[in-house]
C-alpha positions in Angstrom: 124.2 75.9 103.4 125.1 78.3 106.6 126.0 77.6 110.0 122.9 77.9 111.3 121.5 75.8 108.6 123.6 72.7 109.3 122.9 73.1 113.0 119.2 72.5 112.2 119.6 70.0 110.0 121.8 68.0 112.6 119.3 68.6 115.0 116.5 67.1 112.9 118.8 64.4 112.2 119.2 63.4 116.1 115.8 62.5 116.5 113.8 59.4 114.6 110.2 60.6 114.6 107.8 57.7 113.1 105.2 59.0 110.6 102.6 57.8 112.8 101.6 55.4 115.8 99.8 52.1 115.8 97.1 51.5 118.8 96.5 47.8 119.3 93.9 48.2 121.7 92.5 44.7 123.2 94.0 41.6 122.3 92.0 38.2 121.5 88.7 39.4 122.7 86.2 38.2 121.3 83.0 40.6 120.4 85.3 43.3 121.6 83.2 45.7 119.4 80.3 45.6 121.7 82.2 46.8 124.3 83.3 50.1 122.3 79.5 50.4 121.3 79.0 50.4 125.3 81.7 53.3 125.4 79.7 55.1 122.4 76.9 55.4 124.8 78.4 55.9 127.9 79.5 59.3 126.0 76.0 60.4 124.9 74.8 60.3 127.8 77.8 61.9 129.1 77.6 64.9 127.1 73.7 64.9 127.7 74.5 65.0 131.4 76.7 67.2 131.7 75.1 69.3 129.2 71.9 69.6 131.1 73.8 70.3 134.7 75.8 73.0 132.7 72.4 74.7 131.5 70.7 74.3 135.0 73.7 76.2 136.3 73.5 78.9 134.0 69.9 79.3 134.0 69.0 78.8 137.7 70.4 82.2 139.6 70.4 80.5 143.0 73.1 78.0 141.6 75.0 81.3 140.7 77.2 80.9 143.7 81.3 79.8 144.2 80.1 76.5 145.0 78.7 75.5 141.8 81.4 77.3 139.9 83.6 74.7 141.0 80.7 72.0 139.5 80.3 74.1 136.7 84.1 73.5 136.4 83.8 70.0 136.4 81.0 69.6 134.1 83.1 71.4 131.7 86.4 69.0 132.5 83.9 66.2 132.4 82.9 67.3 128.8 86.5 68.0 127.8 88.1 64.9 129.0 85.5 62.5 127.5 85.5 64.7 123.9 89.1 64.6 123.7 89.3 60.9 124.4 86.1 58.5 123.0 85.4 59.9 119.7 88.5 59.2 118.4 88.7 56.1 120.2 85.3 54.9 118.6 86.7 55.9 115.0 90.2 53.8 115.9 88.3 50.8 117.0 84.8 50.5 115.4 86.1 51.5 112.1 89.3 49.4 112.5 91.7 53.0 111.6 94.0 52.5 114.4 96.7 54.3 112.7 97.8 57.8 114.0 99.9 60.6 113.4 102.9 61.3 115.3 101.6 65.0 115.9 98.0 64.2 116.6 99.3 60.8 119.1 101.3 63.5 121.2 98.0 66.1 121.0 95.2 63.4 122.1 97.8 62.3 125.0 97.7 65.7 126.6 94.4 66.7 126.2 93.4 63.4 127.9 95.7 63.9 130.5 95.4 67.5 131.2 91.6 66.9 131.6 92.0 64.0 133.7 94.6 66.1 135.7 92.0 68.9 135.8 89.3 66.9 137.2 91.4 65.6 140.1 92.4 69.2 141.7 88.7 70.1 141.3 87.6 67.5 143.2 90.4 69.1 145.8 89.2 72.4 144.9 85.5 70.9 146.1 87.0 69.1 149.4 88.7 73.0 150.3 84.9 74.6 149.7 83.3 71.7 152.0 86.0 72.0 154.5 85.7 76.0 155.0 81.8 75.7 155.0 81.9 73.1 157.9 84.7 74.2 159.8 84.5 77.8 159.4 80.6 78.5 158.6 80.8 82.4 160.4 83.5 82.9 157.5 82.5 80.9 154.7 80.6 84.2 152.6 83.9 86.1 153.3 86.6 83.4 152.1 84.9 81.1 149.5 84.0 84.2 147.2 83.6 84.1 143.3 86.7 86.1 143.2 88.7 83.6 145.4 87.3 80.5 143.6 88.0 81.9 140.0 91.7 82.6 140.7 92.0 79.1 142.3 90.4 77.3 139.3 92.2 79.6 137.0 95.5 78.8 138.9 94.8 75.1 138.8 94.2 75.4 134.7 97.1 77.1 134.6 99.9 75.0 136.5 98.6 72.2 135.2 98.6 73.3 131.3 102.4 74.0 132.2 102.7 70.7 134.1 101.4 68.9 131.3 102.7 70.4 128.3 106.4 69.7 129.9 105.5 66.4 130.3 103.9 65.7 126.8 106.7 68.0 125.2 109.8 65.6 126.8 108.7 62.6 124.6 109.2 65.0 121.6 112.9 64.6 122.1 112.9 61.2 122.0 113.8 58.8 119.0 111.8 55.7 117.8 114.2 53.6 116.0 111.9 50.3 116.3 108.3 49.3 117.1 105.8 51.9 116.7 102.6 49.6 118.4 100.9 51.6 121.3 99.8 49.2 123.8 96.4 51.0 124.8 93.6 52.2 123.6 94.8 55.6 123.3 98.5 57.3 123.1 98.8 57.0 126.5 102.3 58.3 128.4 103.9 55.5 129.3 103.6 53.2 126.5 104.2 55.6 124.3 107.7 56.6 125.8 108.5 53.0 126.4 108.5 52.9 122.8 111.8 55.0 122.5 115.0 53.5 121.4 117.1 56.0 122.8 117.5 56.8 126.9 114.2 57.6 128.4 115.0 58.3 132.2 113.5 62.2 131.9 110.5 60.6 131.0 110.4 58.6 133.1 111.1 61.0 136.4 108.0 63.1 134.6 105.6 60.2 134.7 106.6 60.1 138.5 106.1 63.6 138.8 103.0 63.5 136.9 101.3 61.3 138.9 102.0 62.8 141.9 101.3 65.7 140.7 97.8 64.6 139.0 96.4 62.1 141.4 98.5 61.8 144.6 99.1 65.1 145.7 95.1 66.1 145.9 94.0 62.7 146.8 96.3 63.3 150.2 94.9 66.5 150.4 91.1 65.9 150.2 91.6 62.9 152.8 93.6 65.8 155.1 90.4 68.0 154.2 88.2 65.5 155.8 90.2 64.6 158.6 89.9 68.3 159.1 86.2 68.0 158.7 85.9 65.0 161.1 87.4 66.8 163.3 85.1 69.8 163.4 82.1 67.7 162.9 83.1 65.3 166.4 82.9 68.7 168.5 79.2 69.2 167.5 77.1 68.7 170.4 73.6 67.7 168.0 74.1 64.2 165.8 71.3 65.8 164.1 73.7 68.7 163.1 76.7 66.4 162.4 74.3 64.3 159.9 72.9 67.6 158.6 76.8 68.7 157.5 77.7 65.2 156.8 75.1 65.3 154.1 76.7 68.0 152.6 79.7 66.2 151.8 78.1 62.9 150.1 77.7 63.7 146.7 81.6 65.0 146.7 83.0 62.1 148.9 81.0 59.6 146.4 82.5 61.3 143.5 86.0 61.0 144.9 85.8 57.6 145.5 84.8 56.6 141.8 87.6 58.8 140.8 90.6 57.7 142.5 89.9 54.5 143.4 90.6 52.4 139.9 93.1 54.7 139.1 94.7 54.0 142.6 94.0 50.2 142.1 95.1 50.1 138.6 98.5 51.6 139.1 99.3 49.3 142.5 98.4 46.0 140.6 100.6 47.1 138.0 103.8 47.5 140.7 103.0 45.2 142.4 102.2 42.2 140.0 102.3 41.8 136.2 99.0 43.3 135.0 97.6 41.8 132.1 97.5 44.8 128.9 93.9 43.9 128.8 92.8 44.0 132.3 94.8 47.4 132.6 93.2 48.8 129.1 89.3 48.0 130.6 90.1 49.7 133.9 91.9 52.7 132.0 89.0 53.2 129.7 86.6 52.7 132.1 88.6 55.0 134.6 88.5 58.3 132.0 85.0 57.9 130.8 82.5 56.4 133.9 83.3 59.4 136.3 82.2 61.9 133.7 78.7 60.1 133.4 78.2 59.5 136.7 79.2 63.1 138.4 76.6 65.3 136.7 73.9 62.2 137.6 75.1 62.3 141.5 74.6 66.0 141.8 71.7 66.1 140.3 70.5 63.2 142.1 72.0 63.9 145.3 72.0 67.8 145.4 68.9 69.7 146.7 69.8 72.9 145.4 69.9 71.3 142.0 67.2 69.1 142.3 65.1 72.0 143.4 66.2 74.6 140.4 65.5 71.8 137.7 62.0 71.3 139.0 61.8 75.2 139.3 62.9 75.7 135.5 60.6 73.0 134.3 57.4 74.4 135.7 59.1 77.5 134.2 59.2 76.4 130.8 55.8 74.8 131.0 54.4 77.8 131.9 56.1 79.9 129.4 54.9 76.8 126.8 51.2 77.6 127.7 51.1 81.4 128.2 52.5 81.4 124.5 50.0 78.9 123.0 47.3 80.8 124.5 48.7 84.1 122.8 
């Protein structure tokens, strides 16, 4: 055996990597399986949703504008996130195979968090588009552009693949030496690296970073954004002008708050008391998978423009239905 050959084997040799993780999921619920049937059709009506607002948006021209990329954006994040995450969280816990591979834990843990990741600077990305629209309405054609909203979405996919992949990547140097139980209902970050029998202070620091990162950094920004806004809006003589604008912003402000909010809640009962495994997997799973149903049903709820395109493509299709049955 060379040199370089013993090197590689002693590196191999320095970290323990179990064949697999075990995800306990609840414990000593009873009829837990009705709530993962719950979950099964929160996501087909997720992927219905979003499916349908991602077709609108392609078929309806008028939508073809830098606003509804960045909703196009999210409907696909929204698709992503809840793909990556519930299917294989049905087959864990409805078919009782909550063994998983090492290799596939660490893949489902970074899809699930970049996706989450992604959604939450799109939401910024939404708050930026609101904020120049409002405050800056003579210049809004000439700075929020297709060109200028691409490269910021592509940016965001971008630094936050990097981001992400670091952080997933440092728990591959750890060693697990001892329990191999997840406590969650999927291989989340933190109780996956908790597992590690060797030190895990990197990993640590990244969860930090992560977080502030994922969820502080563009929750503080979006609240500056609407500072910004409030701002602007308060120097408008008409309150019918202010509502007018306001209006604007409820579907996003609406979406923000079911966003961050249990995720903000979650991770401040945990510091600040003992938060029961089971209270913090329902507001987890909840927390990835209810924004994703409810976002495409607020725009198309809430948004004119969208309301307005779907009516437009249905008398479309009707018509299109009866010119062809008369042929």
């Amino acid at each position: 055996m060379g040199s370089e050959e013993k090197a590689a084997a002693l590196l191999n040799a320095t970290f323990v990597r179990p064949a697999r993780f075990y995800l306990s999921g609840f414990s000593n619920i009873p009829h837990v399986k009705y709530y993962f049937v719950f979950l099964c059709f929160v996501y087909v009506f997720t992927v219905l949703g979003n499916g349908l607002l991602l077709s609108v948006i392609c078929l309806a021209k008028s939508l073809h504008t830098p606003r509804y990329m960045i909703v196009f954006n999210l409907a696909v994040t929204d698709l992503c996130g809840s793909t990556a995450l519930t299917p294989k969280l049905l087959d864990m816990f409805l078919l009782e195979r909550r063994h998983i591979a090492y290799e596939a834990c660490l893949s489902n843990m970074f899809f699930v968090l970049f996706f989450l990741a992604v959604q939450s600077w799109t939401l910024l990305t939404m708050a930026y588009d609101r904020c120049v629209a409002i405050c800056f309405p003579l210049k809004y054609h000439s700075v929020v552009t297709g060109a200028s909203i691409g490269a910021v979405l592509l940016s965001v996919w971008a630094s936050l693949l990097g981001l992400v992949a670091f952080t997933v990547g440092v728990i591959d140097r750890l060693s697990f030496c001892g329990s191999v139980v997840v406590r969650s209902f999927f291989c989340d970050h933190a109780p996956v690296y908790k597992l590690a029998c060797n030190d895990t202070y990197f990993s640590n620091i990244m969860a930090y970073v992560g977080f502030v990162g994922a969820i502080v950094l563009p929750l503080i920004l979006i609240v500056l954004t609407y500072v910004w806004i409030s701002v602007a809006l308060s120097r408008i003589a008409s309150a019918e002008e202010r509502l007018k604008a306001l209006r604007t912003c409820t579907s996003h402000l609406i979406i923000v708050a079911i966003f961050f909010l249990p995720i903000l809640g979650s991770n401040i009962a945990s510091v600040a008391s003992s938060l029961h495994p089971n209270a913090r997997i329902m507001n987890s799973s909840l927390t990835h998978t209810i924004p994703a149903l409810l976002n495409p049903i607020i725009y198309s709820l809430k948004t004119e423009e969208v309301l307005i395109s779907i009516k437009k493509l249905y008398k479309r299709n009707r018509l299109s239905n009866f010119t062809s049955s008369k042929i």
